[in-house]
DRENTORSE-696236 format. One record per residue (C-alpha): residue in one letter; x, y, z; residue number from 1. Coordinates in steps of 0.001 Angstrom, whole numbers, plus 500000, padded with zeros to 6 digits. Layout:
atom code = A u = X v = Y w = Z pos = NUM
...
This chain:
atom code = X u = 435929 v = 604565 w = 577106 pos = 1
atom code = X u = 438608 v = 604934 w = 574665 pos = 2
atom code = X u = 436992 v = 604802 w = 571948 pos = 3
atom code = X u = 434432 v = 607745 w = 571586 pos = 4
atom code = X u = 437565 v = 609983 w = 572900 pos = 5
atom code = X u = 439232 v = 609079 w = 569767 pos = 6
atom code = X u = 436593 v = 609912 w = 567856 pos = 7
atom code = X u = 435762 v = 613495 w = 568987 pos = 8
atom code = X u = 439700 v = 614077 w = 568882 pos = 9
atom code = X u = 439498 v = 613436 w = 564700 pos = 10
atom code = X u = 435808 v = 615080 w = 564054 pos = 11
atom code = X u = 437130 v = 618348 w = 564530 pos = 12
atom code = X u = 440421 v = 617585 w = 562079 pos = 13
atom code = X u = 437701 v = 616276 w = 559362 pos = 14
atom code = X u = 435076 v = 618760 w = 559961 pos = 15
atom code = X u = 437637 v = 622013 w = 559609 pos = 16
atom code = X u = 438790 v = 619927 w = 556041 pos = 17
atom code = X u = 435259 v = 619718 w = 554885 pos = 18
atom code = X u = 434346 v = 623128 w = 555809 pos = 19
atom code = X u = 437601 v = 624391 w = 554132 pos = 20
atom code = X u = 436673 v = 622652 w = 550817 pos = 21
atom code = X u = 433089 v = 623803 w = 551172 pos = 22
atom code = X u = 433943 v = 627405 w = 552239 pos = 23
atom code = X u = 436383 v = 627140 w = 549427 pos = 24
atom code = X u = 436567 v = 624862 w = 546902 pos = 25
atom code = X u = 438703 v = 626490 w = 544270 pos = 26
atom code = X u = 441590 v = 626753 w = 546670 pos = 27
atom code = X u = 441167 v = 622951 w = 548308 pos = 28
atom code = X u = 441204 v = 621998 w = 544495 pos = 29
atom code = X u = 444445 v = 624343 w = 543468 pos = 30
atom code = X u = 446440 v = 622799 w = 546683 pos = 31
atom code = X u = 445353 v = 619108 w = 546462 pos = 32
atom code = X u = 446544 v = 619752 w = 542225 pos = 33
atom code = X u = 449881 v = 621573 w = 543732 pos = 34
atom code = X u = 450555 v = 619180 w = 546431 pos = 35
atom code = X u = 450490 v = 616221 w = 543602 pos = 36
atom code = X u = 452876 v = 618258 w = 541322 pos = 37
atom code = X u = 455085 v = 618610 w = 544351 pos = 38
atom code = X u = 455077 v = 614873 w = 545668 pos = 39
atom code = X u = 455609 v = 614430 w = 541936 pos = 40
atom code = X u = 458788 v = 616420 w = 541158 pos = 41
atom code = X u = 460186 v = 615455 w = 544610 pos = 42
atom code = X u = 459513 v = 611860 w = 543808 pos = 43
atom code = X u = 460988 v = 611922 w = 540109 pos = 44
atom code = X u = 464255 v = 609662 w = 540889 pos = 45
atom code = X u = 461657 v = 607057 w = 541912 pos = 46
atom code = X u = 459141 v = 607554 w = 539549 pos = 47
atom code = X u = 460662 v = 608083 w = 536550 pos = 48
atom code = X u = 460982 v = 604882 w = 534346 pos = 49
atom code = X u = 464640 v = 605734 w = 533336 pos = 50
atom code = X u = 467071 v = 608583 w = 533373 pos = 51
atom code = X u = 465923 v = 611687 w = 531842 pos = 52
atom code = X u = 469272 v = 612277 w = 529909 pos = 53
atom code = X u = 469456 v = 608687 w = 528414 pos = 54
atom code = X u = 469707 v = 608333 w = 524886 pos = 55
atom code = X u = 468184 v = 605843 w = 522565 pos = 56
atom code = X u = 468435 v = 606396 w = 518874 pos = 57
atom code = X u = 466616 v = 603368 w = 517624 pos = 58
atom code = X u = 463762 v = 604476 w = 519898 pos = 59
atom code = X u = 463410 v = 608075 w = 518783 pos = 60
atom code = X u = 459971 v = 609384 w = 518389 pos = 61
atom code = X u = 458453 v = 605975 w = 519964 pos = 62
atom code = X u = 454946 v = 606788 w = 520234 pos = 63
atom code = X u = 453332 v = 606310 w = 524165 pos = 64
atom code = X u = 453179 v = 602636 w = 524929 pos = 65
atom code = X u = 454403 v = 600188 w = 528133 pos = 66
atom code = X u = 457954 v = 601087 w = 527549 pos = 67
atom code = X u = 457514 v = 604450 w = 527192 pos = 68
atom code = X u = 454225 v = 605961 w = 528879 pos = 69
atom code = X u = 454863 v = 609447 w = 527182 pos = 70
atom code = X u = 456470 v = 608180 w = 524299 pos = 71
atom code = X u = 460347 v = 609242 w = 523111 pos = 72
atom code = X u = 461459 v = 612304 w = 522229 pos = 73
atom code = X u = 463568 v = 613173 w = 518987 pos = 74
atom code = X u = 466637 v = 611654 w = 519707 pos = 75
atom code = X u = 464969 v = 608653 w = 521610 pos = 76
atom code = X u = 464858 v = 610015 w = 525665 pos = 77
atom code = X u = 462075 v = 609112 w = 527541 pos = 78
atom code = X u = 459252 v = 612287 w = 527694 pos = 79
atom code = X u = 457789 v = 610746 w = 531008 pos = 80
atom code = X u = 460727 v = 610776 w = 532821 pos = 81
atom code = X u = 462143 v = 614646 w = 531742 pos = 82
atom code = X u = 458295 v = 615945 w = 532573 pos = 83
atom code = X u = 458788 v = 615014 w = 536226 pos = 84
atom code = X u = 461959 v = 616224 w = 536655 pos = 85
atom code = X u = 460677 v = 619181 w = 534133 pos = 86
atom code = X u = 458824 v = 619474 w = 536924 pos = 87
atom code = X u = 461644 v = 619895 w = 539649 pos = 88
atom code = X u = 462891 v = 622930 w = 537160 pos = 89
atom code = X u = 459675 v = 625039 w = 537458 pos = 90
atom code = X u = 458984 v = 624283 w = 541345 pos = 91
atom code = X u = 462937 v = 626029 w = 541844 pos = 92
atom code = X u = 461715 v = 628986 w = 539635 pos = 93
atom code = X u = 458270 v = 629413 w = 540589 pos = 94
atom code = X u = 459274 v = 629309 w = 544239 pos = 95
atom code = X u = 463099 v = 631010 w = 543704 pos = 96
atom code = X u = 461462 v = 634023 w = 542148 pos = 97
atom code = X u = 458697 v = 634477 w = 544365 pos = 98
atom code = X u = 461243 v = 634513 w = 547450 pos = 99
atom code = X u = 463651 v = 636484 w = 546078 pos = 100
atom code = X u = 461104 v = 638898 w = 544936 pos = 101
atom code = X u = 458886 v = 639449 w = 547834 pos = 102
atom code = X u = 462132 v = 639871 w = 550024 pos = 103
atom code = X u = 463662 v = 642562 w = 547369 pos = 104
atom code = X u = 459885 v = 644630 w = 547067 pos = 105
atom code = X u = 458853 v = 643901 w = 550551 pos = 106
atom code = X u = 461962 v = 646248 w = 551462 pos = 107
atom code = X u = 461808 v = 648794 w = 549141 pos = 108
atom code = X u = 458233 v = 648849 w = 549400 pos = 109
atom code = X u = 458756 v = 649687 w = 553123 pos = 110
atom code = X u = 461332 v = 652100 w = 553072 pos = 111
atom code = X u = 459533 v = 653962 w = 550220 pos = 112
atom code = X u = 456111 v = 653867 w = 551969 pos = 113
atom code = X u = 457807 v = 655747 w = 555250 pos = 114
atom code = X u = 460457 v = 657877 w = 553272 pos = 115
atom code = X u = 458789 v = 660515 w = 550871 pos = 116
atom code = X u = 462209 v = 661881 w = 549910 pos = 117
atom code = X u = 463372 v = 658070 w = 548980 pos = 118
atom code = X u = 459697 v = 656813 w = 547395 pos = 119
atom code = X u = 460673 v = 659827 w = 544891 pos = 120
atom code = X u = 463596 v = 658325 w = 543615 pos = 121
atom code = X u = 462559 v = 654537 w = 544369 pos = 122
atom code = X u = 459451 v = 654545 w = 542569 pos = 123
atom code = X u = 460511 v = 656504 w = 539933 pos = 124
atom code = X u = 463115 v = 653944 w = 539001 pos = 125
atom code = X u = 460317 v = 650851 w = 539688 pos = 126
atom code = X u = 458056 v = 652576 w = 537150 pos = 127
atom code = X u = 460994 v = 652382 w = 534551 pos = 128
atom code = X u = 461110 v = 648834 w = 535163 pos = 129
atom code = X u = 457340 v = 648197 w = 535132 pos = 130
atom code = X u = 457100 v = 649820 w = 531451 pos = 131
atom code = X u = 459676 v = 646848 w = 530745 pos = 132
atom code = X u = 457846 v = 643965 w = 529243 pos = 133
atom code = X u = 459087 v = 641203 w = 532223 pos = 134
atom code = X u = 460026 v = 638691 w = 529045 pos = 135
atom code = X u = 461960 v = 641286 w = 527421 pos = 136
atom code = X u = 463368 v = 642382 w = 530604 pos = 137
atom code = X u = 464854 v = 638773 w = 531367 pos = 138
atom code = X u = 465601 v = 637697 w = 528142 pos = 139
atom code = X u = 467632 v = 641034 w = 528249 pos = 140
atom code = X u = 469320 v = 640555 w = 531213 pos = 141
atom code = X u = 470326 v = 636760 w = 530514 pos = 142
atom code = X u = 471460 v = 637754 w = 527378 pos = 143
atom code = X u = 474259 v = 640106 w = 530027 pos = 144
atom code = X u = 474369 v = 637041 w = 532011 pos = 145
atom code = X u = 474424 v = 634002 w = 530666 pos = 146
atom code = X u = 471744 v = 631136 w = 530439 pos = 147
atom code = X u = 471623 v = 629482 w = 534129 pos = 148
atom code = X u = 468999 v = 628377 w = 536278 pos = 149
atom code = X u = 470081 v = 630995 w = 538538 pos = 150
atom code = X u = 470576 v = 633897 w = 536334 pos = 151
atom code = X u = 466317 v = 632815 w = 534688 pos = 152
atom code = X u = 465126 v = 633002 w = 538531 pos = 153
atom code = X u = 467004 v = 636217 w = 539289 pos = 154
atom code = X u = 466059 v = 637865 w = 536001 pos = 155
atom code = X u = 462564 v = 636542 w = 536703 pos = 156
atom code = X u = 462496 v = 638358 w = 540145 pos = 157
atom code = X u = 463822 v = 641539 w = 539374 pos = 158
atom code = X u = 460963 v = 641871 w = 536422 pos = 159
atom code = X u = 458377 v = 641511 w = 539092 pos = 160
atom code = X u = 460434 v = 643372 w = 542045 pos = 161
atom code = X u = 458406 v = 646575 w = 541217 pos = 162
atom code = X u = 454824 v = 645268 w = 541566 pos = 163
atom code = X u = 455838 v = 643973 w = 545039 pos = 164
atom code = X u = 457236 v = 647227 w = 545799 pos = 165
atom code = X u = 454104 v = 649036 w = 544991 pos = 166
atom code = X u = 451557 v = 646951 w = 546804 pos = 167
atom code = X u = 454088 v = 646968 w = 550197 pos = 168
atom code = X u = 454051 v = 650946 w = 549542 pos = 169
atom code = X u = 450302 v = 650950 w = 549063 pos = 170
atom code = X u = 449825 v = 649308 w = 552568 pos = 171
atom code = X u = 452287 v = 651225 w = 554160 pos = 172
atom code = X u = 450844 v = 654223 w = 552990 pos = 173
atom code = X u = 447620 v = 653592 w = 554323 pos = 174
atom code = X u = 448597 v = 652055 w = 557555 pos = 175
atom code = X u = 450870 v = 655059 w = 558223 pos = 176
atom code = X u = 448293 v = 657820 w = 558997 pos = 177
atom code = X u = 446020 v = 654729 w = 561382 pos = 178
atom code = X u = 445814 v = 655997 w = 564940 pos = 179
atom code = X u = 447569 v = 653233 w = 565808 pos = 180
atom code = X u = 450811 v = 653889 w = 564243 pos = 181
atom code = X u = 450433 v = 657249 w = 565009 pos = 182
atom code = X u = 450074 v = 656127 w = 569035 pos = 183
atom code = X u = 453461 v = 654531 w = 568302 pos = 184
atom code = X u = 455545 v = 657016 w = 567079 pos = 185
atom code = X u = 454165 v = 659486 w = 569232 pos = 186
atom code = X u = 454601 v = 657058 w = 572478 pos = 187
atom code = X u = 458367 v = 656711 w = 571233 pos = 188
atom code = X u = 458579 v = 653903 w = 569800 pos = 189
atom code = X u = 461302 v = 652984 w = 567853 pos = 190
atom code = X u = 461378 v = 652552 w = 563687 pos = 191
atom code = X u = 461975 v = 648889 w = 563487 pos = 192
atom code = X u = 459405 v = 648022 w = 566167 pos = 193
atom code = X u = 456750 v = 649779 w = 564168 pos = 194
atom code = X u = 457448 v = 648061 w = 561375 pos = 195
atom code = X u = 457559 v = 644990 w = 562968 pos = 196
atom code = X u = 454530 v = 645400 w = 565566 pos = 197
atom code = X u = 452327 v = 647110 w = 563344 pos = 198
atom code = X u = 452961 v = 646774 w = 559434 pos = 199
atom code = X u = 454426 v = 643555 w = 558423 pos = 200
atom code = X u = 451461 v = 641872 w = 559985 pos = 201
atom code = X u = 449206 v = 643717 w = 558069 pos = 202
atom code = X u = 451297 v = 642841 w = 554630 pos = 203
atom code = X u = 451264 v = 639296 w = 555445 pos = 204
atom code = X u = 448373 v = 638322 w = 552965 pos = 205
atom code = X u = 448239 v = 640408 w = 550410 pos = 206
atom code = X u = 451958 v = 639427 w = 550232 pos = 207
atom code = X u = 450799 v = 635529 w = 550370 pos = 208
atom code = X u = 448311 v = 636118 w = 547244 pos = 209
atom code = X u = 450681 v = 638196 w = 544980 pos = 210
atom code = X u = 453735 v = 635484 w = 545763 pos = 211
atom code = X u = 451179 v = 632712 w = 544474 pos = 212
atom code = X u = 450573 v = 634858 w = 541745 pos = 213
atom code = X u = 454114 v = 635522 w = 540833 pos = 214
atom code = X u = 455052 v = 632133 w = 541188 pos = 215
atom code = X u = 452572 v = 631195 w = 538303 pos = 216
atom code = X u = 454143 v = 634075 w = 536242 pos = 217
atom code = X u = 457542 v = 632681 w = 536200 pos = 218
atom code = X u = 456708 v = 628630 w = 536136 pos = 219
atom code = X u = 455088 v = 630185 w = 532886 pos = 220
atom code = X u = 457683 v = 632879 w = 531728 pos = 221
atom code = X u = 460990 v = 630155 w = 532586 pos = 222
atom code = X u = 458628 v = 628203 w = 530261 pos = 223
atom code = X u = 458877 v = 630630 w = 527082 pos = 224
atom code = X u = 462508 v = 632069 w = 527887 pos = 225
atom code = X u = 463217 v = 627761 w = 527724 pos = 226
atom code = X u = 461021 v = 627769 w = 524476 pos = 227
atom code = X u = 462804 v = 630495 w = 522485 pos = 228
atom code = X u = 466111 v = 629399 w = 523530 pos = 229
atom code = X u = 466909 v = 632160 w = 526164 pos = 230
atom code = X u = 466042 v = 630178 w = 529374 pos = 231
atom code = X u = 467329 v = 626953 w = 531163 pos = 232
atom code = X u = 470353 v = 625542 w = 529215 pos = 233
atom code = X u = 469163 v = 622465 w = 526909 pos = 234
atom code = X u = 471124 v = 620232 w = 529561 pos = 235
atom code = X u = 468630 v = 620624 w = 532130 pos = 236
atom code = X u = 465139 v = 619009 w = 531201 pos = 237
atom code = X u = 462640 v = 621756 w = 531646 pos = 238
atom code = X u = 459053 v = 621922 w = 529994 pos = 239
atom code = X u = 459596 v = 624676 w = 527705 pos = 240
atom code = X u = 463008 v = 622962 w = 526601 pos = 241
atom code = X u = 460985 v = 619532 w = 525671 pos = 242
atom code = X u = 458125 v = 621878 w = 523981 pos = 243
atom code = X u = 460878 v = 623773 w = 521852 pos = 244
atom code = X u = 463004 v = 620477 w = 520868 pos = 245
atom code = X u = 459201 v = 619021 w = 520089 pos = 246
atom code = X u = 457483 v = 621533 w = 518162 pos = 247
atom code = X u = 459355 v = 620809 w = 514788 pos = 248
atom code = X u = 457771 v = 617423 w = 514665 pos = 249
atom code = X u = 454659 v = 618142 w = 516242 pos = 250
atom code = X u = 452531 v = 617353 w = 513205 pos = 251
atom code = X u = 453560 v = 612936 w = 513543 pos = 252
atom code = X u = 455017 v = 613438 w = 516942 pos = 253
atom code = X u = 452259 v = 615497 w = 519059 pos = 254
atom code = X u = 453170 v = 613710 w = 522650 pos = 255
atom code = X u = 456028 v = 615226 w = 522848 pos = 256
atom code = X u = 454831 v = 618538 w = 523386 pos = 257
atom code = X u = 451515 v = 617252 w = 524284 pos = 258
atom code = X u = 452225 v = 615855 w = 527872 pos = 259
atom code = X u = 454623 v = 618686 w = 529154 pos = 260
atom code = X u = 452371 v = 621677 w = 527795 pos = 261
atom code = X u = 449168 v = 619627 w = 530327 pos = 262
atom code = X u = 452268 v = 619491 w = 533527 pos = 263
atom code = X u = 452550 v = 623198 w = 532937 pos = 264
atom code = X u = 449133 v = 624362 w = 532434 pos = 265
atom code = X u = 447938 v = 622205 w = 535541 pos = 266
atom code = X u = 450639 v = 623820 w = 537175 pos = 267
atom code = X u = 449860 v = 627120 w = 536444 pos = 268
atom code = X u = 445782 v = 626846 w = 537211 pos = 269
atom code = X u = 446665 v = 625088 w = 540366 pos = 270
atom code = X u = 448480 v = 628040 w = 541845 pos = 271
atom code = X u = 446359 v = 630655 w = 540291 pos = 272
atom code = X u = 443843 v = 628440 w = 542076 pos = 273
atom code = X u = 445438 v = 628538 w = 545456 pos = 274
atom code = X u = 445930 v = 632585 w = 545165 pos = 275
atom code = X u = 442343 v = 633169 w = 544113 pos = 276
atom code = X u = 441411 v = 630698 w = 547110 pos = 277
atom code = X u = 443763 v = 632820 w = 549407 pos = 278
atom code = X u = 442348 v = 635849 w = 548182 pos = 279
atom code = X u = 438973 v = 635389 w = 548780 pos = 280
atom code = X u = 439433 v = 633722 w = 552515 pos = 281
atom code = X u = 442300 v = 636427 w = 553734 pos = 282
atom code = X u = 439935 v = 639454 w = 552271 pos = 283
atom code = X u = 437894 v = 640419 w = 555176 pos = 284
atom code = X u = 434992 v = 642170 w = 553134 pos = 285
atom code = X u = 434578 v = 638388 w = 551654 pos = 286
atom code = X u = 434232 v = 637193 w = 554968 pos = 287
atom code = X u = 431652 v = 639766 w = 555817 pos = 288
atom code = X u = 429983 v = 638849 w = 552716 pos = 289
atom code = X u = 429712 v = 634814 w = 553414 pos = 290
């Protein structure tokens, strides 16, 4: 009797993962890609063949073979094991800047949706910001800073601060003059419960897809800040710092750029993947349409 209950407790779990990746393949594909990047950057002290920083000289520019699967890099460190923790570096951006920010726009964008007298100033200042290029913006404000991984991901956030701001104002905007909200304030209800009963729910996903979105922007913007010199300090293995220190001998020595440039595009299309995926199922007029 055991047995068939054990079955109809799993068919459910594998028929809502084969509808997902039916329903949506493009995002199934983008967070299977993701989750292997992850489980790969986590796992680097274990899968790496050697430490990333170790120097060999008489192995410099060793092409990719048993002892080293990605080949050597100019002064002889191993390429395989700086891409995976290359890939630590871009995770901590990608995800740093998309926290910090959503956080920063997500407030502005609310006080500026229910303020007129501070959206005046507020967007004012985000449209100065927005006519910034975001590269020259952060290679701007490292230059006042300093290279760090901390200063790229907060330079890296404030360039995209404004486009979260907008799209929080945008639904606040909009959600402000629904009968619902208007029930609320009119019933007495107070500020922050209005925000919290009857707006933040309703930036939720738009918020999810324009993180994912931002967090492809800055893998790929830490990338060329790293690749001109104005990003990550050459210390710290990054992609774009194994690109740069590879792209003088890239005519006899393509691997070196070869196999951190494929990490960082996969990296990108996976999340691009997962916010197109997230899109399309947290849009209701797609739902209406399927």
């Amino acid at each position: 009797m055991s047995a068939p209950i054990a079955v109809s407790a799993i068919a459910p779990e594998k028929s809502l993962l084969r509808d997902s990746a039916r329903d949506h393949p493009g995002l199934f594909a983008g967070a299977v890609l993701l989750l292997l990047v992850i489980v790969a950057a986590l796992a680097a002290p274990w899968l790496g063949t050697v430490d990333p920083q170790a120097i060999a000289v008489l192995d410099r520019l060793e092409t990719p073979g048993r002892e080293y699967w990605f080949g050597a890099d100019l002064i002889g460190r191993d390429v395989y094991s700086r891409t995976l923790y290359g890939a630590r570096v871009s995770l901590q951006v990608g995800l740093g800047v998309a926290a910090l920010a959503l956080s920063i726009g997500l407030l502005i964008g609310l006080i500026s949706g229910f303020s007129k007298a501070a959206d005046t100033v507020l967007m004012r200042v985000m449209d100065g910001l927005m006519s910034i290029p975001s590269v020259l913006l952060a290679v701007a404000l490292i230059a006042l800073t300093g290279a760090s991984l901390g200063n790229v991901i907060i330079a890296l956030a404030i360039a995209e601060v404004p486009r979260v701001a907008r799209l929080v104002r945008s639904v606040v905007v909009s959600l402000r003059g629904q009968p619902f909200v208007e029930a609320a304030i009119t019933a007495g209800t107070r500020f922050h419960l209005i925000l919290w009963r009857h707006i933040l729910p309703n930036t939720i996903a738009p918020l999810l897809v324009q993180g994912t979105y931002i967090f492809a922007s800055a893998v790929l913007t830490e990338s060329i800040l790293s690749f001109i010199g104005a990003g990550t300090p050459p210390a710290i293995p990054s992609w774009g710092n194994i690109i740069a220190e590879g792209r003088t001998v890239f005519q006899f020595a393509p691997h070196i750029v070869l196999f951190p440039g494929i990490a960082l595009s996969l990296t990108v299309l996976a999340v691009n993947l997962v916010g197109d995926g997230l899109r399309d199922a947290l849009d209701p007029r797609f739902v209406q349409r399927g």
